[in-house]
Wavefront OBJ file of the C-alpha trace (Angstrom):
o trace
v 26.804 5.406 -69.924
v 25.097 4.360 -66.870
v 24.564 0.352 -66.154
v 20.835 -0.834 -66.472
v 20.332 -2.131 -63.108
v 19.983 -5.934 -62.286
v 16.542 -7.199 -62.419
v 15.342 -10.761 -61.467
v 12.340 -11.998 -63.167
v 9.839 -13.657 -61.237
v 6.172 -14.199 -60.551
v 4.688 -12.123 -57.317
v 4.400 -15.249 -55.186
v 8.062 -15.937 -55.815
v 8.926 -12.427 -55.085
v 7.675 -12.394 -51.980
v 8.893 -15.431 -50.389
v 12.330 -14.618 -51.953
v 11.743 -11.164 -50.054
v 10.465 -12.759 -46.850
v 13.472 -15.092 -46.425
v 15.958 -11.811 -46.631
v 14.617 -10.236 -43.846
v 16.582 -10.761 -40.343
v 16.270 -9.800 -36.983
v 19.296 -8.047 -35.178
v 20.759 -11.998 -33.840
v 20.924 -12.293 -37.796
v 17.947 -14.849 -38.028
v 15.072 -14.949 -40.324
v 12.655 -12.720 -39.013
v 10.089 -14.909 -40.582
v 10.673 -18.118 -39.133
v 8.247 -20.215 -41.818
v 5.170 -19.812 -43.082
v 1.546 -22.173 -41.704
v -0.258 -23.228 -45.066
v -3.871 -24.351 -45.693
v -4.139 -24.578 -49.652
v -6.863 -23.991 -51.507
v -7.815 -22.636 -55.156
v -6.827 -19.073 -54.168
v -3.093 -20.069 -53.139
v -2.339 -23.472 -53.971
v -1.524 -22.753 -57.749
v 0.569 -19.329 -56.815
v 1.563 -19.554 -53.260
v 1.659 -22.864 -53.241
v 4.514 -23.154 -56.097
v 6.638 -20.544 -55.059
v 6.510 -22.256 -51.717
v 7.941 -25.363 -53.227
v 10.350 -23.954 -54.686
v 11.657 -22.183 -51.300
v 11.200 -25.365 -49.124
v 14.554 -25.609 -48.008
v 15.007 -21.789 -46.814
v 11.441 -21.261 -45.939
v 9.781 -24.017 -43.818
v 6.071 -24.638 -44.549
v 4.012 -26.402 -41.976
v 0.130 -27.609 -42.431
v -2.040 -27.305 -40.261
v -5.642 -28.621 -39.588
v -7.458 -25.263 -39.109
v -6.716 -21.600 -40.556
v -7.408 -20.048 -37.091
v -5.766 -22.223 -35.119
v -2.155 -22.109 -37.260
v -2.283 -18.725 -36.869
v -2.997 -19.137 -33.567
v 0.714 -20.876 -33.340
v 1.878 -18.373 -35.229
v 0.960 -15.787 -32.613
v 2.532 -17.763 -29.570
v 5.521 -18.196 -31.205
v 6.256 -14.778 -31.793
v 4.520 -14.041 -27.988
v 7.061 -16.255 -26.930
v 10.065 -15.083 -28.793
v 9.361 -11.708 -27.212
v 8.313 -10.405 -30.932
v 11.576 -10.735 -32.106
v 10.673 -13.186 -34.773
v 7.306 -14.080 -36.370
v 5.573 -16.136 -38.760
v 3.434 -15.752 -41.699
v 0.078 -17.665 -42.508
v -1.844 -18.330 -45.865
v -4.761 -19.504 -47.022
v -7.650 -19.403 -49.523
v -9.936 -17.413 -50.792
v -13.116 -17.788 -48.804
v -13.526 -19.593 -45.573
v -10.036 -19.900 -45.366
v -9.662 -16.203 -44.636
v -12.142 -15.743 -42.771
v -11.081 -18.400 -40.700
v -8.261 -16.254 -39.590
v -9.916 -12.462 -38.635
v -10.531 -14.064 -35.189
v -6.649 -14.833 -35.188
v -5.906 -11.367 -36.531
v -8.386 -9.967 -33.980
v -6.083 -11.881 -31.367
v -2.358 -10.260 -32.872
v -4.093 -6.931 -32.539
v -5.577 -6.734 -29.049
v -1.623 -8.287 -27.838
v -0.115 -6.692 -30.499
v 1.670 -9.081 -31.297
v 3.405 -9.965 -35.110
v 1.889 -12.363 -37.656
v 1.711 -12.083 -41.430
v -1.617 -12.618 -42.852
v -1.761 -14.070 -46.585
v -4.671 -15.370 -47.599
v -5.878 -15.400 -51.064
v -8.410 -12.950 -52.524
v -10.219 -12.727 -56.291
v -9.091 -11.800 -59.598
v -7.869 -8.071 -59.717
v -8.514 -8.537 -63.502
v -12.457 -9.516 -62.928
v -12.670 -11.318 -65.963
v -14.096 -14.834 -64.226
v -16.182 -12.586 -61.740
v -17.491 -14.204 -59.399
v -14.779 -16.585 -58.827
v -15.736 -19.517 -56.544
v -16.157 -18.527 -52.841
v -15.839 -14.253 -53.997
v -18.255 -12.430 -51.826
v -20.155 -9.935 -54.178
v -21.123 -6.454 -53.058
v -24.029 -5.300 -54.953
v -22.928 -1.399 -54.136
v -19.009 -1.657 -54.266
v -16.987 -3.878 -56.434
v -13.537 -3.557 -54.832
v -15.020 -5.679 -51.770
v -13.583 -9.024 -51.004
v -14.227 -10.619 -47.818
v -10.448 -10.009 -46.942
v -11.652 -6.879 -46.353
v -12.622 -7.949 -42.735
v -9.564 -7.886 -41.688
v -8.782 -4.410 -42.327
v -10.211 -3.103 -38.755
v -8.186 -6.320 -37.157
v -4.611 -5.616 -39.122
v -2.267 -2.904 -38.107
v -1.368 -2.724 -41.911
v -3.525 -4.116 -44.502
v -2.992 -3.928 -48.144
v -4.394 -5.968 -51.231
v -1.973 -6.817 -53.449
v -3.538 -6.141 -57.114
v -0.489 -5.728 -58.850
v 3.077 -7.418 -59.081
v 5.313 -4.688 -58.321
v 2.591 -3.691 -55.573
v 5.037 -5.817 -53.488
v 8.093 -3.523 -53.863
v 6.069 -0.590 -51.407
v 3.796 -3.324 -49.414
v 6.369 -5.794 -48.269
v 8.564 -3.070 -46.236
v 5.652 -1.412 -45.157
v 4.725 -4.933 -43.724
v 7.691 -5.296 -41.937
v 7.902 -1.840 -40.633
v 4.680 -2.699 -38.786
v 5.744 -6.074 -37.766
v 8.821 -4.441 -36.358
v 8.203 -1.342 -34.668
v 7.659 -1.702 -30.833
v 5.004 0.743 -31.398
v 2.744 -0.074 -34.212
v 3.714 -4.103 -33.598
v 0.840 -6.121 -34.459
v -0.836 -8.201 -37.211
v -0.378 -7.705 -41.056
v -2.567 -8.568 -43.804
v -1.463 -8.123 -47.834
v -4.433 -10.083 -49.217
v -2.858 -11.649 -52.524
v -5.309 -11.319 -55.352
v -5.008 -14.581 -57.062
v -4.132 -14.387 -60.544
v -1.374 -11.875 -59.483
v 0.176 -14.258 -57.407
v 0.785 -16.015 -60.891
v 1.957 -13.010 -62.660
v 5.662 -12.213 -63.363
v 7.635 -8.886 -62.455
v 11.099 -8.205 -63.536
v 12.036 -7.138 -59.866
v 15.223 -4.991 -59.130
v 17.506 -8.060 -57.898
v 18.635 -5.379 -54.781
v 15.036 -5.920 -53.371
v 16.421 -9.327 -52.192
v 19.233 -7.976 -50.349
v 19.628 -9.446 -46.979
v 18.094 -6.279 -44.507
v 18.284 -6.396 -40.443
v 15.680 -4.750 -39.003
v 16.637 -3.163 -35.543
v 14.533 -3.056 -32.491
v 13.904 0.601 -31.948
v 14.773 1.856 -28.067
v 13.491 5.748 -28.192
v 14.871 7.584 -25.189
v 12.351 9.444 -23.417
v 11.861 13.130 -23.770
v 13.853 15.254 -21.186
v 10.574 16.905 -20.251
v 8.511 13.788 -19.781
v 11.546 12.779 -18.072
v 11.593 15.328 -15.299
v 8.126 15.125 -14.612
v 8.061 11.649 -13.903
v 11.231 11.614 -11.710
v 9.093 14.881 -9.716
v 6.065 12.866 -9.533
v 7.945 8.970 -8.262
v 9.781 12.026 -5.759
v 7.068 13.040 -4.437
v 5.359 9.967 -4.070
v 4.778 8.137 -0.185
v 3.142 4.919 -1.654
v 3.992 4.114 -5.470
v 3.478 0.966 -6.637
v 4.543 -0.323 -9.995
v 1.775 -2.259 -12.828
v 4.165 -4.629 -15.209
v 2.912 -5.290 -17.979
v 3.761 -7.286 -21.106
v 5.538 -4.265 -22.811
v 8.618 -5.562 -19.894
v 8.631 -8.716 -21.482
v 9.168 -7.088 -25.347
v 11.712 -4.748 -24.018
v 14.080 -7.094 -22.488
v 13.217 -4.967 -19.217
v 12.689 -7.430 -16.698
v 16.480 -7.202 -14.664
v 15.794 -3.194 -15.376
v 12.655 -3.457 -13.688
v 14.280 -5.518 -10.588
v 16.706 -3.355 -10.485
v 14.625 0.018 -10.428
v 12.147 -1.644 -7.992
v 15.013 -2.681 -5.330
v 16.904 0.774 -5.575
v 13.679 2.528 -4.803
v 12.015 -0.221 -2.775
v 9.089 0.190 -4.575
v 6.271 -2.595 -4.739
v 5.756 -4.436 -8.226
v 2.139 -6.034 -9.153
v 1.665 -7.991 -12.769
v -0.734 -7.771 -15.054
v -1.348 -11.212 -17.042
v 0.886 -10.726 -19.600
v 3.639 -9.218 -17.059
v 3.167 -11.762 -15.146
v 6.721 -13.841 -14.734
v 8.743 -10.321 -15.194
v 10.037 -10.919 -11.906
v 10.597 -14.241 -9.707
v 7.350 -15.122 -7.681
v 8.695 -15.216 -4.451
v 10.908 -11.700 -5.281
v 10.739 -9.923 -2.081
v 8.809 -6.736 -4.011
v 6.788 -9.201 -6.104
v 2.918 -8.747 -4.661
v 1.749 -10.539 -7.309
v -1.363 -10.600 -9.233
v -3.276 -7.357 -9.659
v -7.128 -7.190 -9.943
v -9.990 -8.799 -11.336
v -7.861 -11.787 -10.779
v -5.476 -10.356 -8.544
v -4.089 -10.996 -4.805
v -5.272 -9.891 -1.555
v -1.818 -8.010 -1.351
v -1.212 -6.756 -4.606
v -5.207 -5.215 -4.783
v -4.487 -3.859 -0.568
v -1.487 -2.040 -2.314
v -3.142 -0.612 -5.301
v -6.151 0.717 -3.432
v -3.721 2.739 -1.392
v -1.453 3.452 -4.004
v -0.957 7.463 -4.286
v 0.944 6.925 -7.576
v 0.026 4.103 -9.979
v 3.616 3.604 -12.221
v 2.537 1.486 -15.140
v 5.290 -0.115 -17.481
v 4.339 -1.428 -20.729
v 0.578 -1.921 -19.653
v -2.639 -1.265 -21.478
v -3.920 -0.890 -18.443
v -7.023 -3.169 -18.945
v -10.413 -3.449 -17.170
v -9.075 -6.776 -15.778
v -5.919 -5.026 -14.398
v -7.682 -2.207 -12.596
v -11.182 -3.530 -11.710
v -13.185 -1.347 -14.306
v -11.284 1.439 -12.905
v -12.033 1.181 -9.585
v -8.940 -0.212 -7.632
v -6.642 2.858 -7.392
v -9.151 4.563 -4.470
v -6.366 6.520 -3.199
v -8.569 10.326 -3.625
v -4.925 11.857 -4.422
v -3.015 9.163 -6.750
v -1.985 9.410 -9.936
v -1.210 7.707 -12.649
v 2.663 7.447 -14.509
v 2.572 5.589 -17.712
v 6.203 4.390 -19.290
v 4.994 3.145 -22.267
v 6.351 2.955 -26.089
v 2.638 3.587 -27.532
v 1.666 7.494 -26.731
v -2.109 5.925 -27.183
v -1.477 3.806 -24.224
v 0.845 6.256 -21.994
v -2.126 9.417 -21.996
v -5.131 6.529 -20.780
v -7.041 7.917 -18.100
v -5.309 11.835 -17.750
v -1.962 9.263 -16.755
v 1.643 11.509 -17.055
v 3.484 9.880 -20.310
v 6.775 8.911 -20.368
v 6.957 7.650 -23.715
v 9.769 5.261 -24.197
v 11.717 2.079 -24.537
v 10.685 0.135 -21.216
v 14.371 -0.913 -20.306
v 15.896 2.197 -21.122
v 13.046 4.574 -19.346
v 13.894 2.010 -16.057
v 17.305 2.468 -16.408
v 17.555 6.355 -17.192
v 14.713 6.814 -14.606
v 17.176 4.689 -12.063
v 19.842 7.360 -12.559
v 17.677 10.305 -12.346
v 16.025 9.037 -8.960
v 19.669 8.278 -7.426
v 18.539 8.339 -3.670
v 14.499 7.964 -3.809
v 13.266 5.186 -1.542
v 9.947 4.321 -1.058
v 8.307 3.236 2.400
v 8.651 -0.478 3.235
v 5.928 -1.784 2.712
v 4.093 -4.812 4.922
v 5.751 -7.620 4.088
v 2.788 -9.485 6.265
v 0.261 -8.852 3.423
v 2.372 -11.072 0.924
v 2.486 -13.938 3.357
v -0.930 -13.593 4.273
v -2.043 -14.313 0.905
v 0.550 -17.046 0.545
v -0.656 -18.515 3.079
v -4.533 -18.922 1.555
v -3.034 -19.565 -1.954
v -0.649 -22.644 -0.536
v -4.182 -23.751 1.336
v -6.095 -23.632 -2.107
v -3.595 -25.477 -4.070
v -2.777 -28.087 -1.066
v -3.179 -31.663 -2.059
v -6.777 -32.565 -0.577
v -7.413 -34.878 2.064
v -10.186 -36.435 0.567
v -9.033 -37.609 -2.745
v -12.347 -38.985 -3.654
v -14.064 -35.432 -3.886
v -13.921 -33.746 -6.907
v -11.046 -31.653 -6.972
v -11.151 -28.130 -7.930
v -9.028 -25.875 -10.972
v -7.110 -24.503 -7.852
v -5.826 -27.816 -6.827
v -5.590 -29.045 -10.309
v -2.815 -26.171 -10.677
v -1.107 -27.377 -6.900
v -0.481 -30.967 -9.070
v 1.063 -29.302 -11.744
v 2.853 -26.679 -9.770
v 4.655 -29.137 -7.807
v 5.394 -31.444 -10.615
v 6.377 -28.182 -12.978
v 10.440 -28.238 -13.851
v 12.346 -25.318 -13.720
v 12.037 -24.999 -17.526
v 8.064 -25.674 -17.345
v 5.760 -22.677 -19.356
v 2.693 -22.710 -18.628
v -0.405 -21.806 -20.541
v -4.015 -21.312 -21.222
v -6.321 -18.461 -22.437
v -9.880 -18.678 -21.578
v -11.982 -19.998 -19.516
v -11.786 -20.587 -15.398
v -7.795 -21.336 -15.528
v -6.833 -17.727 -16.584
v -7.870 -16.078 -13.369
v -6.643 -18.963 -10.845
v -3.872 -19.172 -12.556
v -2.865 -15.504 -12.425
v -3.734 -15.761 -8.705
v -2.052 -18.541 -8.020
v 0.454 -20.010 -10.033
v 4.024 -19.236 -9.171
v 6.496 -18.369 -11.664
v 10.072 -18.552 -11.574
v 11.872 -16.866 -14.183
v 10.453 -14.694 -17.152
v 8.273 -16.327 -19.936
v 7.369 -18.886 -17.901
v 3.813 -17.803 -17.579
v 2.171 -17.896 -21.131
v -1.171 -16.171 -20.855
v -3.752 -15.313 -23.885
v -5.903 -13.162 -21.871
v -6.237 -9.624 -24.200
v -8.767 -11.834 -26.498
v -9.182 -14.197 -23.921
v -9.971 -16.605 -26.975
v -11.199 -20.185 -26.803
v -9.335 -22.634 -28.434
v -5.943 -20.787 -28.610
v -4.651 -23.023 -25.980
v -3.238 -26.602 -27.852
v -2.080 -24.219 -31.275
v -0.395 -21.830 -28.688
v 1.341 -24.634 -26.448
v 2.520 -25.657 -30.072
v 3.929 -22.312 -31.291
v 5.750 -21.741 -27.306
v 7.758 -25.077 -28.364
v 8.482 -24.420 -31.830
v 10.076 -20.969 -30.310
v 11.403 -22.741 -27.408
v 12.079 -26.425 -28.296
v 14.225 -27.293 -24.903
v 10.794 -25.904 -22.873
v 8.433 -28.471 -21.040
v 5.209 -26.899 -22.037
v 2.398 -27.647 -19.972
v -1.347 -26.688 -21.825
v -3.718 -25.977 -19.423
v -7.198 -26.410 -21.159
v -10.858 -26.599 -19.711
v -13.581 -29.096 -21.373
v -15.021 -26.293 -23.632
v -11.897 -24.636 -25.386
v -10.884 -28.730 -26.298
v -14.037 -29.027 -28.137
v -13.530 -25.560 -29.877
v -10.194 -26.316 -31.222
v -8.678 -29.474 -30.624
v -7.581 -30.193 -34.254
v -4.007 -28.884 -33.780
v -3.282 -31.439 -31.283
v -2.930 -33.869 -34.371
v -0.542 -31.603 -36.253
v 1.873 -31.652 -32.836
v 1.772 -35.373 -33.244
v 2.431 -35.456 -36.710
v 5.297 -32.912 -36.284
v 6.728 -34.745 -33.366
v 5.951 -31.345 -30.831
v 5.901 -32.870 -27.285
v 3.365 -30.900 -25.417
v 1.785 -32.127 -22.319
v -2.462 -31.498 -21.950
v -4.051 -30.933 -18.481
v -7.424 -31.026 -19.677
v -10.304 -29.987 -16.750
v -13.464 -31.152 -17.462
v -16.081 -29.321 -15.586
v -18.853 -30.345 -17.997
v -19.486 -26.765 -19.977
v -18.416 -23.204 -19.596
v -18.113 -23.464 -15.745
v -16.140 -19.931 -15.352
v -19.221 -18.128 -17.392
v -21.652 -20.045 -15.329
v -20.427 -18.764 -12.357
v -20.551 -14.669 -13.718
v -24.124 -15.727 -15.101
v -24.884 -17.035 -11.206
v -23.107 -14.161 -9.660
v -25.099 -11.276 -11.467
v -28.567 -12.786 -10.661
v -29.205 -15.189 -13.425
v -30.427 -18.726 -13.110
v -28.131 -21.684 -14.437
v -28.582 -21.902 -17.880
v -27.011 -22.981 -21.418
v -23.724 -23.156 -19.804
v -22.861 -26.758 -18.392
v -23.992 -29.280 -20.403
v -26.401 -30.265 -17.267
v -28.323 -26.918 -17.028
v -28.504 -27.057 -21.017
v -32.334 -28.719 -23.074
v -30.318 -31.548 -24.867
v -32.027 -34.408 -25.987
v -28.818 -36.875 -24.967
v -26.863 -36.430 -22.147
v -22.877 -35.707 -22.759
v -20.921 -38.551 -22.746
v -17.793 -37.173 -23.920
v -14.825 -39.494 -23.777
v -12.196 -36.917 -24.220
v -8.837 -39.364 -23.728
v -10.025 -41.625 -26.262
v -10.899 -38.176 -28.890
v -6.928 -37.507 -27.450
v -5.980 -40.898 -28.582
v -8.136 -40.869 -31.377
v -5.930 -38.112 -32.611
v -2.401 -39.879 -32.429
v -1.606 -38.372 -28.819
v -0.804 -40.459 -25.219
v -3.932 -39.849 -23.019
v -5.354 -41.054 -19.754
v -8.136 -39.997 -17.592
v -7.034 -39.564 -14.286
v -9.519 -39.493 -10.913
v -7.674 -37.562 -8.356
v -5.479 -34.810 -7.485
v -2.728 -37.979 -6.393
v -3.457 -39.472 -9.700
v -3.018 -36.371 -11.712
v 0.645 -35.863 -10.263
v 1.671 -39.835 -10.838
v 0.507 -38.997 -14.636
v 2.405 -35.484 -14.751
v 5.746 -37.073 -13.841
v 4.736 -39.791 -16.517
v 4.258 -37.293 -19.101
v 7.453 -35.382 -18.494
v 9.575 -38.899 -18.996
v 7.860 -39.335 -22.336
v 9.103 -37.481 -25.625
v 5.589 -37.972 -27.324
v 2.506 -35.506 -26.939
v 0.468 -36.039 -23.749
v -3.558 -35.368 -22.779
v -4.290 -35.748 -19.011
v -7.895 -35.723 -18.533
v -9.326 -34.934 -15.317
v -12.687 -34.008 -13.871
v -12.983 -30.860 -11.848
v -15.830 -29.141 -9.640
v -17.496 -25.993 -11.589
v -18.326 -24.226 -8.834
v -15.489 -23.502 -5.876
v -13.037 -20.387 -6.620
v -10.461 -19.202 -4.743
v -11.983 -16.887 -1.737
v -9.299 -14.222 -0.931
v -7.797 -11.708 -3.526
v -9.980 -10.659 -6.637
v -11.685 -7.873 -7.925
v -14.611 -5.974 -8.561
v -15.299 -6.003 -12.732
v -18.342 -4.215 -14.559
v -20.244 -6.541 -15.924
v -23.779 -4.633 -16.416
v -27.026 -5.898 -14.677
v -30.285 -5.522 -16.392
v -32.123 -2.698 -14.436
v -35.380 -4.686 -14.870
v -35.992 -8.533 -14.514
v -38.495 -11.193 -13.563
v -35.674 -12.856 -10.726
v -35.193 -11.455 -7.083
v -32.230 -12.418 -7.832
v -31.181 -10.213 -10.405
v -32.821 -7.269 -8.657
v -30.627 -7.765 -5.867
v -27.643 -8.128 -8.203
v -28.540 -4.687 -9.808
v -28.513 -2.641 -6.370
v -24.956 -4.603 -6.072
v -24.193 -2.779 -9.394
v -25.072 0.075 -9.201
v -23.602 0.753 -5.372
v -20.156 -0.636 -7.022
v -21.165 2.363 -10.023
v -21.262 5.129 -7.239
v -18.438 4.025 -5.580
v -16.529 4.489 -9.032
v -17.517 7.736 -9.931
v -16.768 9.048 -6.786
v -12.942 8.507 -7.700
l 1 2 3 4 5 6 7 8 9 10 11 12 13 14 15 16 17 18 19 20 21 22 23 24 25 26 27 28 29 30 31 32 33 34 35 36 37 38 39 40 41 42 43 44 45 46 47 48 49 50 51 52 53 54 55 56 57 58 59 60 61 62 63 64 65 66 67 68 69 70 71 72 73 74 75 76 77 78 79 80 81 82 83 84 85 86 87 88 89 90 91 92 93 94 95 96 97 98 99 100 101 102 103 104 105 106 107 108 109 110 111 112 113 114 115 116 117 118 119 120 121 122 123 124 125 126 127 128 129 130 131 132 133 134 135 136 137 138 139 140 141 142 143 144 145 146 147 148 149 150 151 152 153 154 155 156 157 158 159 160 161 162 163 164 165 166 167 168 169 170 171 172 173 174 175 176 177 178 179 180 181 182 183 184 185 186 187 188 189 190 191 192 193 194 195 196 197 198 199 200 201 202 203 204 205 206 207 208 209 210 211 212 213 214 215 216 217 218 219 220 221 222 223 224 225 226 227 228 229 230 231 232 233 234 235 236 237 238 239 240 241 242 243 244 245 246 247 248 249 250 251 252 253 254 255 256 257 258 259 260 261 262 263 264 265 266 267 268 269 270 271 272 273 274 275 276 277 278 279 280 281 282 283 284 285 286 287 288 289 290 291 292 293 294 295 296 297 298 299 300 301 302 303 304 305 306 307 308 309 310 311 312 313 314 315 316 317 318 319 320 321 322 323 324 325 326 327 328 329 330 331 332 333 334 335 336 337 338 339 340 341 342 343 344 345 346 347 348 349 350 351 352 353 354 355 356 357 358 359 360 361 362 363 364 365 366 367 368 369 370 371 372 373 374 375 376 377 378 379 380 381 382 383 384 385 386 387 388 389 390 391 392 393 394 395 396 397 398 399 400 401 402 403 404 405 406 407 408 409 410 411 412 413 414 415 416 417 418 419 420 421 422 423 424 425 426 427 428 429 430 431 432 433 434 435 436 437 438 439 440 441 442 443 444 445 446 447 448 449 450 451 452 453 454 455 456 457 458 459 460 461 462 463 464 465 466 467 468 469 470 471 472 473 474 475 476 477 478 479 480 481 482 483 484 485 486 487 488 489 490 491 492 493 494 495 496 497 498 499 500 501 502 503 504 505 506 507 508 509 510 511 512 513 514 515 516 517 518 519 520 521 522 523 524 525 526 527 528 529 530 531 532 533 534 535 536 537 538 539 540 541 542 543 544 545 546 547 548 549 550 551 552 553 554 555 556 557 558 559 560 561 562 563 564 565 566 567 568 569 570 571 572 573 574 575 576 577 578 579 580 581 582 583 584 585 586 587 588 589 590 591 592 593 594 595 596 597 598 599 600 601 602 603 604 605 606 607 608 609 610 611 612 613
């Protein structure tokens, strides 16, 4: 007679945090490391219960905004290399909707986060439930369904034992180097309540592996033929380094072979700043160097890159009539971009096998005179200024913290002016030490991310780098690192608007407008007191009124255990003069301004030039 298996009885929100606290990562920890909780009437009676009930195996935090915890979410898994994650839930409603810009963010990085917000009745009997959007042409729409072109797997839970397929299909996405990115199982909310007799070996403890696919022999030996017959590669790091583990791989490839390395935002940090074969920053908001090297560059070797706009000036960087492009990549969409030769693989072992293969390749030195010619103007722009009653600018705003940064200091930010000057100029010393949101680029992801970096990395001095505009998008998080007791230390720049997009609006023709708050028809002029809004919130603030008073405040903050804002006004207008890129941004063929005119024969000479490649 054969046994009638085990079977636990439980209601589908129980299952699933029961599930959720099972799953481990190869070091044997949770995989999901808790769970960010707004509650509403579409989770609170479910969710909300079988939460309780888990509170001492599966850590619920609150925050003050759905997009915004999810925003932590996100950083914490960014900065945990993806090898742990967090889940988020909320309503019905606004609640979910709240997070699609957050999804949107896990997607473009590809980065983990499980998405759980609540959705209507699968049953339809109290249709339309408070806050259900109602399609007049299609009655299996919820609004949940937004997130289905921003989730790597979606699924809509309408059924208890739904969640015996759904859940490992969840974390298959969240786990593959791949497909990694955001998942949403939108919990219809009277089958959260609903009971299941599960099969009790669903809750078996399960380790999910990081996958390391070798690459294929024949991608293999084109790629070693191609670096062979190469006279000026240069190598693109990217952020797929960082989620490999590959960054000694990388330093070790790039010294055998003596071959250049330039970093994309999120690569930047895989090596040591001041690495001999570390040129730095490459375009739109590149270096002098690393852009001289690229434009020569007869084969372009990118490693875990998407190989953004940003990274390769709208495609028009690599000039070089002959070069082309090598992609090591795990994702086959990303390693076939622009005709490049795949080599589709795990990042650290493709380095190492490729290491092997190459045995005695060495590149050409290359001039070691264009690095410290662009050290040189980068040291100038970030030099403490003479006068320190002139407004100081974002580039010597980052000199203060830069010389007051410890050698566990992360550094952040995500929109805004501070991306590009810090990518130029910021110098990191050892990997994830450069925390950059820059695939969304998305305002107000800056205090929620410098939250989830130290709840991933609690021994980390985590410095927040945030312009005027993103604090006024999403400051609301700044009381939940308070309340939580997360130190995090504020640099906030206040230019007076969106000084970075005033600047592209000035530099393609247009006239000053809607951007700072001065060149925008308001009745009252700003009078924004952002350290007492800082204070206001439970968090140490001053306003400081110099570049000597900023650094007196930074070593302050870094003596203090509590959560710090630093307010500071900058100057909207200077940049950093050497290094940069061209990036299409399209100029209306027809206007009113000379100005404009002039910007469009700009364009469209930068177009030619292009398609010429």
């Amino acid at each position: 007679m054969i046994a009638q298996e085990k079977t636990i009885r439980l209601t589908a929100a129980q299952a699933m945090m029961r599930f959720l606290v099972n799953q481990l990562n190869e070091d044997g920890e949770p995989f999901i490391a808790g769970i960010w909780a707004i509650f509403g009437h579409g989770n609170v009676a479910g969710i909300g219960e079988a939460l309780y009930d888990m509170r001492d195996q599966l850590t619920t935090w609150r925050g003050h905004n759905e997009q915004t915890m999810a925003h932590a979410a996100i950083a914490y898994s960014k900065q945990f290399g993806r090898r742990r994650a967090m889940a988020v839930t909320s309503s019905i409603g606004p609640g979910a909707t709240n997070m699609v810009t957050a999804s949107a963010l896990a997607h473009v990085n590809r980065l983990p986060v499980l998405f759980i917000p609540g959705d209507v009745f699968a049953n339809r009997a109290p249709d339309p439930v408070l806050q259900q959007l109602e399609d007049f042409e299609d009655g299996t729409v919820s609004v949940n369904d937004c997130f289905r072109p921003v989730s790597r797997y979606f699924d809509r839970i309408t059924r208890p034992e739904q969640l015996l397929t759904a859940l490992p299909r969840a974390f298959r996405t969240m786990t593959d180097p791949a497909d990694c990115g955001p998942v949403t199982l939108a919990f219809c909310q009277d089958v959260q309540a609903q009971a299941f007799d599960y099969p009790a070996r669903f809750f078996n403890k399960k380790i999910w592996y990081q996958r390391r696919p070798l690459p294929d022999q024949g991608e293999l030996l084109r790629a070693v033929e191609a670096i062979e017959h190469s006279k000026k590669p240069v190598i693109v790091a990217g952020g797929g380094v960082h989620y490999s583990g590959a960054c000694e791989a990388l330093k070790k490839f790039a010294h055998e072979h003596n071959i250049p390395v330039i970093e994309t935002q999120a690569g930047k940090s895989a090596l040591p700043w001041n690495d001999a074969l570390n040129f730095g920053p490459v375009g739109v908001t590149g270096s002098s160097c690393a852009n001289a090297i690229a434009e020569k560059a007869d084969l372009v070797f990118g490693v875990g890159t998407r190989f953004q706009d940003f990274t390769t000036g709208s495609w028009s960087l690599f000039k070089n009539p002959q070069r082309r492009i090598l992609s090591l990549n795990i994702q086959p969409y990303d390693g076939i971009k622009h005709d490049a030769l795949p080599l589709i693989c795990d990042a650290r072992i493709g380095l190492e096998v490729l290491t092997e293969k190459l045995q005695n390749f060495k590149a050409p030195m290359v001039d070691s005179a264009l690095k410290a010619e662009w050290f040189t103007s980068a040291d100038a722009a970030t030099a403490k200024p003479i006068n320190d009653k002139q407004l100081p600018t974002d580039m010597q705003v980052i000199g203060a913290v830069q010389r007051n940064a410890q050698d566990n200091t992360v550094v952040m930010c995500a929109a805004g002016t501070m991306p590009g000057a810090l990518h130029q100029l910021w110098q990191a010393t050892r990997p994830m030490s450069y925390h950059m949101e820059y695939g969304f680029s998305c305002m107000g992801y800056e205090i929620a991310g410098g939250i989830g970096i130290k709840m991933a990395e609690p021994d980390r001095d985590v410095i927040v780098m945030v312009g005027d505009g993103s604090y006024l998008m999403a400051n609301s998080e700044l009381a939940t690192a308070v309340s939580m007791g997360i130190k995090i230390t504020v640099v906030l720049t206040d230019n007076r608007g969106f000084g970075c997009i005033n600047r592209l609006q000035m530099a393609t023709g247009g006239a000053e407008f809607n951007n700072l708050l001065d060149h925008t028809d308001h009745i009252n002029p700003s009078k924004i007191d952002f350290a007492a809004h800082a204070r206001a919130l439970g968090a140490k603030s001053t306003k400081v009124s110099s570049i000597s008073e900023l650094e007196h405040a930074l070593q302050l903050a870094h003596m203090s255990n509590e959560t710090q804002v630093i307010v500071i006004d900058t100057d909207p207008y200077p940049t950093h003069d050497r290094g940069g890129y061209w990036w299409d941004v399209a100029v209306p063929e027809v206007s009113n301004r000379e100005e404009v005119r002039i910007a469009r024969e700009d364009y469209e000479a930068e177009l030619k030039g292009r398609n010429a490649l």
